[in-house]
C-alpha positions, 0 to 999 in steps of 0.5 A, spaced: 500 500 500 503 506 498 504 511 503 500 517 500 493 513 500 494 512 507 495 519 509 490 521 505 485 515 506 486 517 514 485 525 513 478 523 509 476 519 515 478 524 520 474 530 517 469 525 516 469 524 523 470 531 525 464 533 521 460 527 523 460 525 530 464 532 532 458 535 530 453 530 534 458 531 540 455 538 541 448 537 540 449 533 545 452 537 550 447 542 547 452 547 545 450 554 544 453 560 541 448 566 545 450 562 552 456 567 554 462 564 557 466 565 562 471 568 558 465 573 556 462 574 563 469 574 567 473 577 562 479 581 566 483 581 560 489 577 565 486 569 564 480 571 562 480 573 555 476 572 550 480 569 543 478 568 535 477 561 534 483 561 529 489 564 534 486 560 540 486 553 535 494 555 535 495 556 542 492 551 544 495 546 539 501 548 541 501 547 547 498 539 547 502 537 541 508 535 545 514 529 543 507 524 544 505 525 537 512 524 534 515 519 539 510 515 540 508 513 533 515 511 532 516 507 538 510 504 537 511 502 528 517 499 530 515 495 534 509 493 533 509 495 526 505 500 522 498 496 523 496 496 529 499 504 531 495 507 524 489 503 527 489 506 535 491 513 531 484 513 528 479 509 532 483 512 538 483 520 537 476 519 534 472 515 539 476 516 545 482 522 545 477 527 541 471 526 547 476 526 552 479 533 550 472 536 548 468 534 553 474 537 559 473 542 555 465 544 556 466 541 563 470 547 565 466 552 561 459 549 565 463 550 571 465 558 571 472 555 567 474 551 573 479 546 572 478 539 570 479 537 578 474 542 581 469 538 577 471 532 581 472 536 587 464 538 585 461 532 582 465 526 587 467 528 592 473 532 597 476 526 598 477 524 591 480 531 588 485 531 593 487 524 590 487 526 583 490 532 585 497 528 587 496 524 581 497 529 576 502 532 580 506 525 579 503 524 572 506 531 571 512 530 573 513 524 569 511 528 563 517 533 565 522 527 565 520 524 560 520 530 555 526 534 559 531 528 557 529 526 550 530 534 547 537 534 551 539 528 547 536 530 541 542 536 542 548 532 542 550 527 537 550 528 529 546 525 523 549 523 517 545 524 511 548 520 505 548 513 510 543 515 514 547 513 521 546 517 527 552 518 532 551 520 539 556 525 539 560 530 534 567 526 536 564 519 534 562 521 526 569 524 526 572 518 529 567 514 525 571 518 519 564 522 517 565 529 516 560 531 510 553 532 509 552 531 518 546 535 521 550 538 528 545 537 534 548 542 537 547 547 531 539 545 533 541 548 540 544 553 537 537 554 533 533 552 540 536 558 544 535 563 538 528 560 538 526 562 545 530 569 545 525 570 539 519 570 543 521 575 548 523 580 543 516 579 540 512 580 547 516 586 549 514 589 543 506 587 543 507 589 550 509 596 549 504 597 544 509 599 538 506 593 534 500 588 534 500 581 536 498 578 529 503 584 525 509 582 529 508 574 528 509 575 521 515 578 522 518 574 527 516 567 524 520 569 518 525 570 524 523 563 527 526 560 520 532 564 519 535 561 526 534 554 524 538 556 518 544 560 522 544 554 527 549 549 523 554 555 523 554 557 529 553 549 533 554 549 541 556 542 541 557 540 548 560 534 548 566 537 544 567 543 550 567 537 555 572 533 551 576 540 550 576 540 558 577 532 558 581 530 552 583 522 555 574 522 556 571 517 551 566 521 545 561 516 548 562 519 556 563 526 553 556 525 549 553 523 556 555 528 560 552 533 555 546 531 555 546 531 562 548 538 562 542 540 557 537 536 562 540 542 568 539 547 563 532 544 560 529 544 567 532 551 570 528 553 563 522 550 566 523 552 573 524 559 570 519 560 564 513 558 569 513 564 574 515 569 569 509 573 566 505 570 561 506 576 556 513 575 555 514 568 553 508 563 554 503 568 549 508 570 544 511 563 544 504 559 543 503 563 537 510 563 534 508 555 535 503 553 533 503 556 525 510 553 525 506 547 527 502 547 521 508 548 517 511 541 519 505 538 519 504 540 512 511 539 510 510 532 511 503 532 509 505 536 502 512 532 501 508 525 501 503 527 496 509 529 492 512 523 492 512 519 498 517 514 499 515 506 499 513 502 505 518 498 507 517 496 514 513 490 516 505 491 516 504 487 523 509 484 527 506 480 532 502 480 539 508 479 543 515 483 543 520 484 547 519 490 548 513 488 551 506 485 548 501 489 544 495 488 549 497 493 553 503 497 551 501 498 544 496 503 548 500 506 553 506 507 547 502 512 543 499 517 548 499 524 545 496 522 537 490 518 539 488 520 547 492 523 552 489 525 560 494 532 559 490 535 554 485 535 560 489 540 564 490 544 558 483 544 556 480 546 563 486 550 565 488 556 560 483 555 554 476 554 557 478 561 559 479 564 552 474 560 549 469 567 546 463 562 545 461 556 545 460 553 539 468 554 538 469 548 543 468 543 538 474 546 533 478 547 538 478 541 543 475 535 538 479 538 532 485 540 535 486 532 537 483 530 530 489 534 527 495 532 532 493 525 530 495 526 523 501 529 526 502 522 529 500 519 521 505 523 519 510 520 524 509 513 523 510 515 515 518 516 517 518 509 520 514 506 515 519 509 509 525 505 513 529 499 510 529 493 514 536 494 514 536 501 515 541 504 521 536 509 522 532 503 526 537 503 531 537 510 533 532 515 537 526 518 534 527 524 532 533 522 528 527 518 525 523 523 525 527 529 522 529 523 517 523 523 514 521 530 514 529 531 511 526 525 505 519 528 505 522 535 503 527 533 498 521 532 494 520 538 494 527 541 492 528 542 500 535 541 501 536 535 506 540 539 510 535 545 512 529 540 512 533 536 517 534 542 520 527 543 521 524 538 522 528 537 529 527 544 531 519 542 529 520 537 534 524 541 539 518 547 539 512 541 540 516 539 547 518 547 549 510 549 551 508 542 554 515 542 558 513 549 561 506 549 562 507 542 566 512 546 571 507 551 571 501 547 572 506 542 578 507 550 582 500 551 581 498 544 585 503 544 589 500 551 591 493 548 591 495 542 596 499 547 602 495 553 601 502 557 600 499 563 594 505 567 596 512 568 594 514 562 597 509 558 595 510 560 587 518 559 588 518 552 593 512 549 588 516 550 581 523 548 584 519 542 588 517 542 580 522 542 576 527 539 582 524 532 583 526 530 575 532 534 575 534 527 580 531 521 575 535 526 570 542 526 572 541 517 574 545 513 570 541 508 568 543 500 565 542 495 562 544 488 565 550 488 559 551 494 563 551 500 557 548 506 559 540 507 556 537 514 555 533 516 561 527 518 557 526 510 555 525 508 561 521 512 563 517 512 557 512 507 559 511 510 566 509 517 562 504 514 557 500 510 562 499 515 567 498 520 562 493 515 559 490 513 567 489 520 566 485 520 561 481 514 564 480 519 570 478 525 567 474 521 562 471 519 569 469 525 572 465 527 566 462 521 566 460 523 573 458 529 572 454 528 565 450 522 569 449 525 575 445 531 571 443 528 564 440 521 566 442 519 559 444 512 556 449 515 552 453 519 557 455 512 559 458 510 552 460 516 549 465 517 555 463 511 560 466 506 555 472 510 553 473 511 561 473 503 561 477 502 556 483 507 558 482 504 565 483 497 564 489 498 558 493 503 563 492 500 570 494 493 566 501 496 564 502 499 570 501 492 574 506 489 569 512 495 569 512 493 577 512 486 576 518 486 572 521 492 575 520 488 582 522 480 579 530 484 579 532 481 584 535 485 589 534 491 585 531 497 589 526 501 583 523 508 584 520 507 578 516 501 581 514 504 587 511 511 583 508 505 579 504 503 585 504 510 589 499 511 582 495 505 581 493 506 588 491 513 588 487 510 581 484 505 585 482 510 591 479 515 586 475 510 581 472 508 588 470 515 588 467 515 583 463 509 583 460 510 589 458 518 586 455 514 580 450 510 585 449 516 589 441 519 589 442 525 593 441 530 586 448 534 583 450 540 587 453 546 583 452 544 576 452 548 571 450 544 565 444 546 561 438 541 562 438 536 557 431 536 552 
């Protein structure tokens, strides 16, 4: 089958299923654009403000599509096969990602733009909004640590573009005698820094008045591709620094040292980007990001569709891998791009309360997820197009990423060098807004759980934050060979399934709400199903990552015990909620329209 018919075949049964079932979902939560939101009736022009449905659609895009929908696809098509990933994309976003980010959001703008634990708090109980508001925090800080480490790897190495090799570090291509057609890690680094830089200029200049938000992002986006281009000259390769000041230091020790020094700077980015005003990084940033987001969506989109590379990784490999068996791994590998429990906390956190009406809730929080599956779709393209000899099988994902979108742009007389370029800083721009607004969201429980709104507050609940995954990111993890595996692979598994059990969780709490107020058979298979269904498969992989992690003998695990720490908090809420569904006593605080 070729690789155009796939993606064209996937974006018909996505816009199919936007104009189908979307619309089905907001007449069944009776949408209506002359019932005034929060952003309306609230409005202080600080959080709440009322945003057109083209740049709130960017900002919000921006912010949920992270790393998930590129890593995961790719992990998952290694894996498992293309198959299997391109089938969970499609029938994932639709009847599960897409419900669950839709339905936080009008749950937050029924509820006076409160997040989605304040709807639990209201619907369930107090005991069960304590509960989940630990969980998030520890889902979040996975999500930290997860996203920290793979951009840190992703600034130190090289790829080759003739043999398609990738090297861990600068000194093993030279050692390997590679010294033509390389795209230098450290020059997107060197473009990552340009690129945060850019959006503080840009706010400063909307902020002083002297231009608009929609002027200056035409002028700085242009700015966004000069500082990709300019990065290959001016490379800050870390590890060459760190061999310079340990010339008998190993290339593949000096790589590790690097990444450890971008993790360190990564999260004392977070740490500060999260308290600084939103005006100066977050808003300028998200919308610099989403229309770049576009451009890599459509670049690949457009390169396929000009002369796509063949298929040449198997369609399906099996049940059972080593990497872990199909059922339920498949469904954790793939978070972001089919269903993700962060999109959650966006929805009800910052967009609920730019959301200017009511009808716009289903382009932003049902189309968004529609298109950060095609995101994935494309992803799994630069798997699908490898040899089954490719070098490429081997290296990390955004090297096979960048690949595919560096492959895909030739197409289109794109040099492969800039393409890669893009593609990597693309990569790099999805993970920026998730890294900071977790930090941010972390603080602001942390704040909720101590009751601490001061200074200090905002300062110990964004250094407790960002400190706890500084602490998994400096380990150095091995195997039982005793080589040395990136952190973010460790932890990969651990970061889906408690984003996806927070997906189930979320799922729950909506259940809870629309049943206790609707009484209507289809709330329990619009969100009760997929509430299940997310339930059982990330509960299951949890139980299996503490079985393995504690069958080593001897072997003390943090990441077992957080695995426990989680399933239990799980466990206590779905009690919770439960015990809500059976409750007679009528909804307190709804503000839900009744059904007709």
């Amino acid at each position: 089958m070729e690789m155009l018919a796939i993606v064209l075949s996937s974006a018909v049964i996505l816009t199919v299923a936007y104009f189908t079932y979307g619309r089905w979902l907001a007449r069944m939560f009776q949408l209506d654009d002359k019932t005034p939101t929060p952003a309306v009736t609230m409005r202080d022009d600080v959080d709440y403000v009322p945003c057109q449905t083209g740049p709130l659609l960017s900002q919000h895009f921006s912010a949920i599509a992270a790393a998930g929908p590129i890593v995961g696809p790719i992990l998952a098509g290694l894996y498992f096969g293309w198959l299997p990933a391109l089938l969970w994309i499609l029938i994932g976003s639709i009847l599960i990602g897409g419900v669950h980010d839709f339905s936080a959001l009008v749950a937050s703008i029924r509820h006076k733009a409160t997040s989605i634990l304040e709807v639990v708090r209201i619907h369930i109980s107090g005991r069960a909004y304590l509960l989940f508001l630990i969980f998030v925090w520890l889902a979040l800080v996975y999500i930290v640590v997860a996203f920290t480490d793979v951009t840190a790897s992703m600034f130190v190495g090289a790829l080759d573009l003739e043999t398609g090799a990738s090297y861990k570090s600068v000194g093993a291509a030279r050692e390997a005698g590679q010294t033509g057609m390389l795209v230098l890690s450290g020059g997107i680094a060197s473009s990552s820094l340009l690129y945060l830089a850019l959006p503080m200029i840009m706010g400063l200049i909307v902020r002083a008045g002297m231009i608009s938000m929609e002027k200056a992002t035409w002028i700085f986006l242009p700015l966004v591709g000069v500082a990709i281009w300019v990065g290959q000259y001016i490379p800050l390769n870390v590890d060459e620094i760190i061999l310079w000041m340990k010339p008998d230091l190993a290339p593949e020790n000096a790589a590790l040292y690097a990444v450890r020094v971008w993790d360190v700077f990564l999260l004392s980015y977070c740490a500060i980007a999260s308290v600084i005003p939103m005006w100066l990084l977050l808003q300028p940033r998200g919308q610099l990001g989403g229309y770049f987001l576009y451009a890599a969506l459509g670049a690949g989109a457009l390169g396929i569709m000009l002369g796509g590379e063949p298929i040449s990784q198997p369609m399906f490999k099996g049940f059972v891998q080593e990497k872990g068996n199909l059922f339920p791994f498949l469904f954790i590998t793939i978070a972001c791009g089919a269903c993700s429990g962060f999109h959650s906390l966006i929805a009800s956190g910052t967009t609920s309360k730019q959301l200017k009406s009511e009808g716009n809730a289903r382009a932003i929080g049902y189309g968004a997820m529609l298109l950060e599956a095609m995101v994935a779709i494309v992803s799994l393209c630069c798997v699908m197009m490898l040899s089954k000899d490719s070098k490429l099988l081997g290296a990390d994902p955004n090297f096979i990423y960048a690949n595919g979108i560096g492959t895909f742009l030739a197409k289109i007389h794109v040099s492969r060098t800039l393409g890669v370029a893009f593609a990597l800083m693309a990569f790099n721009t999805f993970v920026y807004d998730t890294l900071d607004v977790c930090t941010r969201l972390g603080r602001f429980i942390i704040q909720e759980l101590t009751g601490w709104k001061n200074w200090f507050g905002v300062w110990f609940g964004t250094l407790l934050t960002a400190g706890v995954p500084m602490i998994f990111v400096l380990q150095r993890i091995t195997d039982p060979s005793g080589k040395t595996i990136p952190v973010w692979k460790v932890f990969w598994s651990l970061f889906g399934a408690s984003n996806q059990l927070l997906a189930a969780l979320t799922l729950l709490g909506v259940t809870v709400w629309l049943w206790r107020t609707r009484r209507e058979v289809w709330v329990l298979f619009v969100t009760g199903l997929p509430a299940v269904f997310m339930y059982v498969m990330s509960a299951w992989a949890l139980v299996t990552i503490v079985t393995e992690q504690f069958s080593k003998a001897g072997k003390y695990d943090p990441v077992a015990w957080i695995a426990v720490v989680l399933l239990v908090l799980a466990a206590l809420m779905l009690a919770e909620g439960v015990a809500a569904l059976l409750r007679r006593d009528p909804a307190s605080g709804d503000l839900a329209p009744a059904m007709t």
